[in-house]
C-alpha atoms as one frame of an Amber mdcrd trajectory, in Angstrom:
protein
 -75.366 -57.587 -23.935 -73.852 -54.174 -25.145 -70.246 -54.523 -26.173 -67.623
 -52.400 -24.181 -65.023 -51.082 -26.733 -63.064 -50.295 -24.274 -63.297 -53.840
 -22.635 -63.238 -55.166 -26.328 -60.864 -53.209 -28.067 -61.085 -55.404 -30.991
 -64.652 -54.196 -31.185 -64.006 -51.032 -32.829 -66.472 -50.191 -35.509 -68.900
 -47.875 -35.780 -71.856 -50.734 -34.941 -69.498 -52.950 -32.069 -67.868 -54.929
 -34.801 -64.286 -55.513 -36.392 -63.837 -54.242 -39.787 -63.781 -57.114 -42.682
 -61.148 -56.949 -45.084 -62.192 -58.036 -48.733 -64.164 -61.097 -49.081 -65.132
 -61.024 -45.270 -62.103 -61.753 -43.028 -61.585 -59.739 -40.018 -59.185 -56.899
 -41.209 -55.775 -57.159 -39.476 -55.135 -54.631 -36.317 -52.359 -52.868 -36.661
 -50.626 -51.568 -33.572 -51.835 -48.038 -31.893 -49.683 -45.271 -33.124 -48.802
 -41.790 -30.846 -52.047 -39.480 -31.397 -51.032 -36.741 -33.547 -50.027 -34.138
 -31.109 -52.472 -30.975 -31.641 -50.955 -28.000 -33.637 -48.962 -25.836 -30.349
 -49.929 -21.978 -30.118 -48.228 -19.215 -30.064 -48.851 -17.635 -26.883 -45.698
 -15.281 -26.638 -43.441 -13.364 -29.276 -40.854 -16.331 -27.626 -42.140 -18.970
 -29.642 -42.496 -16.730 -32.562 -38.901 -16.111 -32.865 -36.976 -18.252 -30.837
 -35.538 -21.674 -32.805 -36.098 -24.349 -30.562 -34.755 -27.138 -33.368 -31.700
 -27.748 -30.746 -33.410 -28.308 -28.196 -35.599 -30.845 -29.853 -32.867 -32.432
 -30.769 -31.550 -32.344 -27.773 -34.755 -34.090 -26.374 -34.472 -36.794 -29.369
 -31.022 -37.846 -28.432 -31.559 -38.081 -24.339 -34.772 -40.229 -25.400 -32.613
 -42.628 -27.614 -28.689 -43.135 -25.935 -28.335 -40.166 -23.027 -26.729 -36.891
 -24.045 -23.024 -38.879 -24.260 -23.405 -39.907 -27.755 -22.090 -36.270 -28.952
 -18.238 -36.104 -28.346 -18.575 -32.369 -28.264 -21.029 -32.410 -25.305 -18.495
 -35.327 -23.284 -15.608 -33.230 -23.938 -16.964 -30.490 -22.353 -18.352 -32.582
 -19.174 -14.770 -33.845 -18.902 -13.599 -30.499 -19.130 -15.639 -29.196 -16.862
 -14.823 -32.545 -14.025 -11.286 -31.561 -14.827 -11.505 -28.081 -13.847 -13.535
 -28.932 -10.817 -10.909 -31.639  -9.681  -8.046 -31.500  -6.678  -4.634 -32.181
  -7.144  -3.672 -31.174  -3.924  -5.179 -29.297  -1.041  -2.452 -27.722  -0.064
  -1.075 -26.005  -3.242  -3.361 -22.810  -3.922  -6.624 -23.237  -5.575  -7.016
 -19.586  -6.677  -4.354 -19.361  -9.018  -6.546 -21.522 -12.207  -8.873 -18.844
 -11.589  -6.200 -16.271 -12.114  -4.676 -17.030 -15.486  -3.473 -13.304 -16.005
  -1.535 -12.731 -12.976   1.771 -14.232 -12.093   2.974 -14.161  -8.900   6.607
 -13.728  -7.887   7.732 -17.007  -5.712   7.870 -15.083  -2.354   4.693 -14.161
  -3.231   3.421 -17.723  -3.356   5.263 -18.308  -0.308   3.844 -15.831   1.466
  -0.348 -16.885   0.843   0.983 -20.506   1.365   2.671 -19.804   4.890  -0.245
 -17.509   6.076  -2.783 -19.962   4.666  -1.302 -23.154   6.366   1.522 -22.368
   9.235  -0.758 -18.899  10.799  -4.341 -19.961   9.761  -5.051 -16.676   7.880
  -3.348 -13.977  10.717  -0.333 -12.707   9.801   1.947  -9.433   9.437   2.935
  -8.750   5.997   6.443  -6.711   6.602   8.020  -6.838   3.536  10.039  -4.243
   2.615   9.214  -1.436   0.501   8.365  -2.172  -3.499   8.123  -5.941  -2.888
   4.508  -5.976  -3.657   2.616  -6.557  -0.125  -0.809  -5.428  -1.699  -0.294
  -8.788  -4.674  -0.051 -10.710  -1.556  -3.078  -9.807   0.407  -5.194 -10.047
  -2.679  -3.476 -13.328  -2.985  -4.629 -14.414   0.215  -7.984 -12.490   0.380
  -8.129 -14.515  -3.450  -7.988 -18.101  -1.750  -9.768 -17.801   1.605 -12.539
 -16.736  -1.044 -12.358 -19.650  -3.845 -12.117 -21.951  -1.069 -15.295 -20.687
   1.150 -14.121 -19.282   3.970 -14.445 -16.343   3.073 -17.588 -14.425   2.279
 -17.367 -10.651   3.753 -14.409  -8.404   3.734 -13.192  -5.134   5.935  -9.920
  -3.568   3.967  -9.165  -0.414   6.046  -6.398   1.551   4.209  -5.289   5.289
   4.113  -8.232   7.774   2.333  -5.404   8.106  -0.779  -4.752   4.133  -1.220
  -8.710   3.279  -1.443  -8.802   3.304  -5.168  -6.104   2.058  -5.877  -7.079
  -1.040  -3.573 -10.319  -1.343  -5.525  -8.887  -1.182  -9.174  -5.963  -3.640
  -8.064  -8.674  -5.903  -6.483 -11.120  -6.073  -9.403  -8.333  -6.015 -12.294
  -5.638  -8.438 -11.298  -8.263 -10.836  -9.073 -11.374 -10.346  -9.829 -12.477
  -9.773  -6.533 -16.187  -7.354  -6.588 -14.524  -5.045  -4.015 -15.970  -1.696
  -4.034 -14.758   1.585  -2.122 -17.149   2.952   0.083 -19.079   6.712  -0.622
 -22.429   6.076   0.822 -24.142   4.698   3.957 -25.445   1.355   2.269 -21.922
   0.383   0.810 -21.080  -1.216   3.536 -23.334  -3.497   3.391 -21.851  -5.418
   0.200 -19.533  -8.500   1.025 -16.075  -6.616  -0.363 -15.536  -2.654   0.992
 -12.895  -0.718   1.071 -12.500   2.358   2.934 -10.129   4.504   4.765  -9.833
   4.033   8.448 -10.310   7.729   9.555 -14.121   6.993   7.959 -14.480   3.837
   9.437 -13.866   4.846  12.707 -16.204   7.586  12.672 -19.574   7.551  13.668
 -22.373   6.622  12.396 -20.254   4.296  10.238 -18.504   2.914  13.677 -21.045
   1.752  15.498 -22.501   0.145  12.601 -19.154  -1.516  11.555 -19.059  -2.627
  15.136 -21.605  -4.565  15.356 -21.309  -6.505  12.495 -18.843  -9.974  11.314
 -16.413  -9.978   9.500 -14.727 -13.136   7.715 -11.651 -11.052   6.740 -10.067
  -7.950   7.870  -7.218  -6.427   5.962  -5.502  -2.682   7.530  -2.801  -1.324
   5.037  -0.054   1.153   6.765  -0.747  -0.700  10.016   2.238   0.775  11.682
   0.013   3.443  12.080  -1.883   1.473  15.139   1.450   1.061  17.233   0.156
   2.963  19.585  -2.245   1.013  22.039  -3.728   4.416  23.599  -5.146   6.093
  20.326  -8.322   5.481  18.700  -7.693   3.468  15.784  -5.674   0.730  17.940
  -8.850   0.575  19.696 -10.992   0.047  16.814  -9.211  -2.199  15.044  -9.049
  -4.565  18.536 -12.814  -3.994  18.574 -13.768  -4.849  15.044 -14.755  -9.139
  15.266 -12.806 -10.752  12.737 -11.926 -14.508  12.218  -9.042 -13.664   9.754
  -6.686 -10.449  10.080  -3.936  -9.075   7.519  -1.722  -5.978   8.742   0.339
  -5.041   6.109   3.058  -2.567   6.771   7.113  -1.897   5.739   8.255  -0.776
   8.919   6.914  -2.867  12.218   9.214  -1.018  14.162   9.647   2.105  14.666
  10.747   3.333  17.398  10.592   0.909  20.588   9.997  -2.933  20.983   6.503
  -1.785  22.712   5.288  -0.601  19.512   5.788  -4.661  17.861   4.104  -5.747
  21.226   1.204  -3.648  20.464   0.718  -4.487  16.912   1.357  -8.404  17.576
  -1.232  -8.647  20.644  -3.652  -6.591  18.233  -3.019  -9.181  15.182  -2.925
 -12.416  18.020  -3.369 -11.619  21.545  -1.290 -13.935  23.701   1.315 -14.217
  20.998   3.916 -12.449  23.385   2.378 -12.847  26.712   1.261 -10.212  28.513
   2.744  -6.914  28.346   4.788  -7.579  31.737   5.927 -10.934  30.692   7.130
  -9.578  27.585   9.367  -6.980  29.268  10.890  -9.116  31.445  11.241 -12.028
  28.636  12.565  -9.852  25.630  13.214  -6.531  26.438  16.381  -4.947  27.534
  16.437  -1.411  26.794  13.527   0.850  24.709  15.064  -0.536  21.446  17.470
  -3.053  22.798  16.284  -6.943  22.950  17.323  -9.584  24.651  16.594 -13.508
  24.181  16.528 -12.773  20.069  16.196 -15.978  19.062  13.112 -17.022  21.208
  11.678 -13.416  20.228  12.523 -13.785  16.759  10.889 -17.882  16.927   7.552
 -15.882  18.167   7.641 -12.672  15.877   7.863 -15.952  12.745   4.692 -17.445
  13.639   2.379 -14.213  13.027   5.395 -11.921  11.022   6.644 -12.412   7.004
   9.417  -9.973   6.380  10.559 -10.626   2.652  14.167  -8.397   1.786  15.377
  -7.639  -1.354  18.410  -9.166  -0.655  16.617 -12.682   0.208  15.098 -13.945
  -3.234  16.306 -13.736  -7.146  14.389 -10.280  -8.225  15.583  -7.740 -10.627
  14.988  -4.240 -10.112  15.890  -1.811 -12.802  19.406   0.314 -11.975  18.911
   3.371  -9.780  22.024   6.724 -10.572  22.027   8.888  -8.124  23.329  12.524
  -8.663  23.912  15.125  -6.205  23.708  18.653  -7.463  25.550  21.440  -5.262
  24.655  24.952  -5.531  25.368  27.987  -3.978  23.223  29.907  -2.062  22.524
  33.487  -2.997  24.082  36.247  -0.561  20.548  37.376   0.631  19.640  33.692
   1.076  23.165  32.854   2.483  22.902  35.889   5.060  19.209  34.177   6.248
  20.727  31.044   6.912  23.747  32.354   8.859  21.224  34.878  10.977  18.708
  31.823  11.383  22.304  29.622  12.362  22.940  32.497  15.283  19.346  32.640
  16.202  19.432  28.807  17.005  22.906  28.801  18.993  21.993  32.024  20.948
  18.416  30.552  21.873  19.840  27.381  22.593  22.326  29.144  24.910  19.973
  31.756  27.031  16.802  29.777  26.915  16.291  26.590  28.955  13.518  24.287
  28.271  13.418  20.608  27.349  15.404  18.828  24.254  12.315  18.625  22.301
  11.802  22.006  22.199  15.237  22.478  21.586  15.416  20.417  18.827  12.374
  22.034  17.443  14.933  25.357  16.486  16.970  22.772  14.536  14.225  22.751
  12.255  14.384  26.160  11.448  17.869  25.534  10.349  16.398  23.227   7.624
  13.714  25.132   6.178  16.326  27.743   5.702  17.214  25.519   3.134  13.924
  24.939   1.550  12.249  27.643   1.188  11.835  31.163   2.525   8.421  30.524
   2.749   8.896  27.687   5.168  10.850  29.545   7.721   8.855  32.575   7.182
   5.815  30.160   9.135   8.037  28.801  11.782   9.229  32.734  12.335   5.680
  34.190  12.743   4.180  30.832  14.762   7.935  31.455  17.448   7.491  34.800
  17.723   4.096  34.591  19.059   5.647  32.120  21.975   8.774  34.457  22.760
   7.855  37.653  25.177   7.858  40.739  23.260  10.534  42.508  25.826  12.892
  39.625  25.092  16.042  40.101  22.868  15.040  36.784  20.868  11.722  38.475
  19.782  13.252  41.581  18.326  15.587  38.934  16.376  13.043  37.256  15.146
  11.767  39.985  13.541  15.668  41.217  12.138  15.425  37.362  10.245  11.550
  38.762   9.055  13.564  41.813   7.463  16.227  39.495   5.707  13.302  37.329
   3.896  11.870  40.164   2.757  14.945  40.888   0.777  15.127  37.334  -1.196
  13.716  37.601  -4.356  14.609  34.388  -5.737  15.033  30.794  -4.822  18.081
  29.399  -6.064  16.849  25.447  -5.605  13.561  26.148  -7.304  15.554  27.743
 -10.439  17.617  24.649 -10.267  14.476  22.366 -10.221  12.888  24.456 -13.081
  16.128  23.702 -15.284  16.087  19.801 -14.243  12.782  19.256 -15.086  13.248
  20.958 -18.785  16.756  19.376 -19.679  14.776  15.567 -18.717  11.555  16.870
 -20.696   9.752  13.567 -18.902   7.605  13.348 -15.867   9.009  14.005 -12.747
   8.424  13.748  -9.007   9.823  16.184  -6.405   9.654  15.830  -3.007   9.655
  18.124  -0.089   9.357  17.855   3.635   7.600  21.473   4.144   4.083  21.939
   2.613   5.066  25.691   2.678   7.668  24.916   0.305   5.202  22.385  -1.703
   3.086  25.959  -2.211   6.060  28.114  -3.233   6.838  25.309  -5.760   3.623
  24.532  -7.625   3.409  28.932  -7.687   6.972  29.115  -9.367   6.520  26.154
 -11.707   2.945  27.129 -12.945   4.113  30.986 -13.658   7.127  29.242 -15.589
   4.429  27.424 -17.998   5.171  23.892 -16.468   2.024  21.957 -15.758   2.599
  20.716 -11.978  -0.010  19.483  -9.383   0.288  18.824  -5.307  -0.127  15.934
  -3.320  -0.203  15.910   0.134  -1.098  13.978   3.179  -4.029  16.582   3.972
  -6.103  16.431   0.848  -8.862  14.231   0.948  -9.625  10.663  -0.707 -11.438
  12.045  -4.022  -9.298  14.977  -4.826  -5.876  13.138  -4.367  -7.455  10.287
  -6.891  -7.888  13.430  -8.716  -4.066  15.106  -8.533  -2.716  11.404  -9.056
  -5.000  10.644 -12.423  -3.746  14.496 -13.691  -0.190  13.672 -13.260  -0.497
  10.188 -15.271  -2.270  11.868 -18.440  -1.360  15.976 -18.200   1.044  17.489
 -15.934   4.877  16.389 -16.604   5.530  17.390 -12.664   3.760  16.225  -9.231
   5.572  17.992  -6.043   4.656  15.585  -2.955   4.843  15.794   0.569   6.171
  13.236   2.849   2.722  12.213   4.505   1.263  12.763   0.434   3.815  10.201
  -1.327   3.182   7.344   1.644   2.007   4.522   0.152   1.141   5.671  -3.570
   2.878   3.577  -6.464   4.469   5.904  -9.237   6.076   2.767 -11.848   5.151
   5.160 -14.929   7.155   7.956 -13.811  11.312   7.407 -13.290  12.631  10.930
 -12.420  12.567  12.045  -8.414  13.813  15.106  -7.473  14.481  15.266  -3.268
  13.695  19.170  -3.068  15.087  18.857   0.640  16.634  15.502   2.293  15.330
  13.624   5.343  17.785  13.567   8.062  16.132   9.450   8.339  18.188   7.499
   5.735  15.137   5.783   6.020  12.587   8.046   4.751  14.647   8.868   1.906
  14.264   4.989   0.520  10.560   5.378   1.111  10.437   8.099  -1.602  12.546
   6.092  -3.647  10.213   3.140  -3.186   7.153   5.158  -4.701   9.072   4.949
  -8.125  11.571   2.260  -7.761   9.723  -0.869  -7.060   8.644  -3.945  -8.930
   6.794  -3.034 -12.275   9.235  -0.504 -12.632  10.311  -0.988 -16.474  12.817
   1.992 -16.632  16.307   3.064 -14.667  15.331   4.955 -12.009  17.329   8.814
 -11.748  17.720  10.415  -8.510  18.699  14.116  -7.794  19.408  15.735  -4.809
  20.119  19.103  -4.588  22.543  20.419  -1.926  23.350  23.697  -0.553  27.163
  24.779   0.596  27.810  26.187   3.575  24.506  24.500   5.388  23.650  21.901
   7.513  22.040  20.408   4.151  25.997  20.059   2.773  26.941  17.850   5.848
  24.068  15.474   5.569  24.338  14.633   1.947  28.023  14.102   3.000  26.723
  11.479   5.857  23.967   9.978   3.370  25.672   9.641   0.220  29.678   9.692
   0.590  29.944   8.377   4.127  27.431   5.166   4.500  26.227   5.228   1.144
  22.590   4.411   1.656  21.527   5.254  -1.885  23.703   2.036  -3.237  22.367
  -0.232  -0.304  20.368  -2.843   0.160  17.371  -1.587   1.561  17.398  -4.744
   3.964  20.712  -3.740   5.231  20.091  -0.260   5.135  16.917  -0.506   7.470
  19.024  -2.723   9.842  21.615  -0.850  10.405  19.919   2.155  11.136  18.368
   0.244  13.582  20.804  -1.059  15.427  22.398   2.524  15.605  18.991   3.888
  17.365  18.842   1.587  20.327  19.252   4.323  23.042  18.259   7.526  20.022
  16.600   8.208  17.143  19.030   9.070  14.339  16.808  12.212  13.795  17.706
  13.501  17.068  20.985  12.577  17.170  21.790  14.717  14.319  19.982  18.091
  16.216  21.391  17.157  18.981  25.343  17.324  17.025  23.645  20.948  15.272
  22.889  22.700  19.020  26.416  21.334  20.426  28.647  21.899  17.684  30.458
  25.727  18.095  31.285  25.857  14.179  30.882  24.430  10.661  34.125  22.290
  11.188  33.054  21.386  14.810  29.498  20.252  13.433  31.671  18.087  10.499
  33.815  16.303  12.882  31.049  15.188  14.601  28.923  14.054  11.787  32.190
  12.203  10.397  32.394  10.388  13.682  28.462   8.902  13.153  29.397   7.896
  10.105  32.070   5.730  10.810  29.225   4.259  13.626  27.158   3.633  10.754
  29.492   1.617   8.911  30.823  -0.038  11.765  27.387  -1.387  12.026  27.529
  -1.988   8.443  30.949  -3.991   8.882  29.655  -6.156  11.875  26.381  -6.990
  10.024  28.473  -7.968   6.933  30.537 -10.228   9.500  26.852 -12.057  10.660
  25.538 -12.756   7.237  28.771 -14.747   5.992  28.068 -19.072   6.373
């Protein structure tokens, strides 16, 4: 019988038997040991140079207790559980993720309200400088950490998309990029202006994808149900919308219908139930409290009057000058131009009110009325006795050869020797003034509403880190945040108390680290003279609460705007002191209104 050694294992010698220890005893057999593991090649430049000893030992202490018997490897599994862990679902689970930003409270309150009271659609109204982009990024911020959020639309004006995208990536850490080229918009987080997204091919494409998440910034702009980016917007499919804007209403209670049924259609009712449920007038509600109980479900206004924030201290100085006799003799031939046309022409108020206009660009520039001249002239007949006056005003601006507020400007700017913004309403007068300054060695750039996306990035970056001066338009400064500059010069005033705080809001906002000065210059003997005297010694506005300021105005433009109320005064009034009276007398309206709201806020 042949002996199996592997059936007999204690048959292991060479011829079938066990080995005999001295003096011929079977030799003892000692227990099979691990077969020497061969020598391992190098087959890569990896195990050449790569130490593997940790790992090994890694391997050696899983194969004897687990991993656990290193405190430095449990602490960091706790750590880890720990960081993973719920406290709470309803407190927000994006700010551990954000250890570098810190949120103002109304802030917090506002992504907790939209999160849990209007399931992620909501108005953000706050007013201006209260930080409504921190809050969208916020809320854009925890929709994402908590998964319900995986693609993103932000539609904002072509001058804010930058800044969207650096605010975005810096203070949340959000991957949103702005969109240049065709296959950007394919990435989860875009931002882009709306007049792009609107237009084809990018349109079509836009529309017929998903969105988780759609953000519009300025979306007062889409008041109006008729035009095309109302219609967009509506179209886009979204699960979550965000319109972020400081003033939902404008001009008539249609306008907050629009903008609501856009955000949450049904909200209101339908457009005929709303009427006859909440509207009285154009501008006038009725039923305020049920309105106001519907406009809190989808609407967060925050005021600056409302929390605990500090702003820095605003001074505001007004600078009179006189005009010089060839600019003074303009303005009082431009003042009989508008009363005589006013007189022999008829036509409707909004033409009318267009010769106020001309008025106010007396005060400007020359330049500015100089357009408006050439542009009427061209509507007047050429037989007519207005066209050959047009033509005598044409004569008198040839004879200015100075401007009396940009000499005044030029002096500002050198006696602050610090950066400065100056605004103007006319983008003639913007042209005059970047001309002047530059032949006076002062480094100045524009900024205006028409330039496009890349080249008002560019203006914006030259003012931070060269030029000392930036002279802005009003459609140019809408929207842009200015916190390292403190100095605004108003060029020319609004006759909208309103827009005035909006170019205040540009520089004096939160962030802002330094007092805020404010000049405006003022011209004697013009219809510039009278509204300084409304603004600043008769209501005030520049020491009011924005809040207040914004509400007031409002109530005093239920039946007409304030804008129109003041051309309307100009084209009635027979003289200066005729014009003052009347202008004195919408003053005290103003703080009448003032008074009475006063009355409502006391407990």
């Amino acid at each position: 019988m042949i002996n199996d050694p592997l059936q007999n294992p204690t048959d292991l010698s060479p011829g079938g038997m066990a080995p005999e220890a001295p003096g011929g005893a079977p030799a003892e057999i000692a227990p099979p040991s691990r077969p020497a593991q061969p020598a391992r090649k190098l087959n890569s430049l990896v195990d050449l140079y790569v130490d593997r000893s940790s790992f090994e030992e890694l391997e050696r202490r899983i194969e004897r207790n687990g991993p656990w018997d290193d405190w430095g490897l449990y602490q960091m599994a706790w750590e880890a559980e720990e960081a993973c862990r719920i406290d709470d679902f309803h407190e927000l689970q994006s700010l551990r993720a954000l250890p570098q930003l810190t949120p103002l409270p109304h802030q917090l309150d506002t992504a907790r309200r939209v999160l849990h009271e209007m399931r992620g659609r909501a108005i953000l109204a706050d007013e201006v400088g209260l930080g409504k982009t921190i809050e969208a990024g916020l809320i854009l911020k925890e929709y994402l950490v908590r998964g319900l959020v995986k693609r993103a639309l932000i539609l904002v004006p072509a001058s804010l998309v930058l800044q969207w995208v650096r605010e975005l990536n810096a203070k949340f850490g959000i991957p949103a990029i702005a969109q240049k080229k065709e296959y950007h918009w394919t990435n989860d987080i875009v931002v882009a202006s709306m007049d792009t997204a609107k237009r084809e091919p990018h349109r079509t494409f836009l529309l017929e994808g998903e969105y988780d998440m759609l953000i519009i910034d300025e979306a007062h702009k889409l008041k109006n149900k008729r035009t095309g980016n109302y219609q967009f917007a509506g179209d886009l499919r979204k699960k979550y919308c965000l319109l972020l804007t400081a003033t939902p209403v404008q001009n008539d209670l249609n306008e907050l219908y629009n903008l609501i049924t856009l955000l949450k259609p049904g909200q209101l009712g339908g457009e005929g139930d709303f009427a006859s449920n909440f509207v009285e007038g154009r501008r006038t509600a009725k039923n305020e409290d049920r309105l106001q109980a519907a406009l809190g479900q989808v609407m967060i206004r925050n005021r600056r009057s409302d929390g605990q924030l500090e702003f820095t201290k605003r001074s505001v100085t007004n600078v009179p000058l006189h005009l010089s006799p060839e600019e003074m003799a303009l303005y009082d031939g431009v003042t009989q131009y508008v009363r005589q046309h006013s007189r022999t022409e008829s036509g409707d108020m909004a033409s009318m009110l267009s010769l106020v206009t001309l008025q106010r660009e007396v005060c400007s520039s020359r330049d500015a009325v100089f357009l408006t001249l050439i542009n009427l002239s061209k509507k007047v007949p050429e037989g007519s006795p207005l066209h050959s006056r047009i033509w005598e005003l044409v004569e008198l601006i040839r004879n200015i050869r100075a401007n009396t507020k940009a000499e005044k400007t030029m002096e500002l700017i050198r006696s602050l020797d610090d950066k400065v913004i100056v605004f103007t309403e006319y983008r003639a007068t913007q042209d005059y003034l970047i001309r002047y300054l530059k032949e006076h060695d002062m480094a100045a750039v524009p900024y205006r509403g028409g330039m496009n996306r890349g080249k008002k990035d560019w203006m914006m970056d030259l003012f931070r880190r060269r030029a000392q001066v930036m002279v802005a338009t009003e459609a140019g400064g809408e929207g842009i945040n200015l916190q390292f500059c403190h100095h605004i010069i108003n060029f020319d005033l609004p006759w909208n108390p309103m827009r005035v705080e909006q170019r205040i809001g540009r520089v004096h906002r939160l962030g802002q680290t330094e007092d805020v000065r404010i000049f405006n210059l003022c011209t004697y003997g013009t219809i510039e003279e009278h509204i300084v005297h409304l603004l600043h010694e008769k209501i005030n506005m520049f020491e009011m609460v924005i809040g207040d300021l914004d509400e007031i105005v409002e109530r005093m433009e239920k039946e007409e705007t304030l804008e129109r109320k003041l051309a309307r005064m100009v084209l009635e009034s027979s003289s200066s002191a005729d014009l003052r009276e009347k202008i004195d007398g919408l003053g005290d309206s103003l703080l009448d209104a003032k008074n009475q709201l006063q009355r409502e806020r006391k407990p």
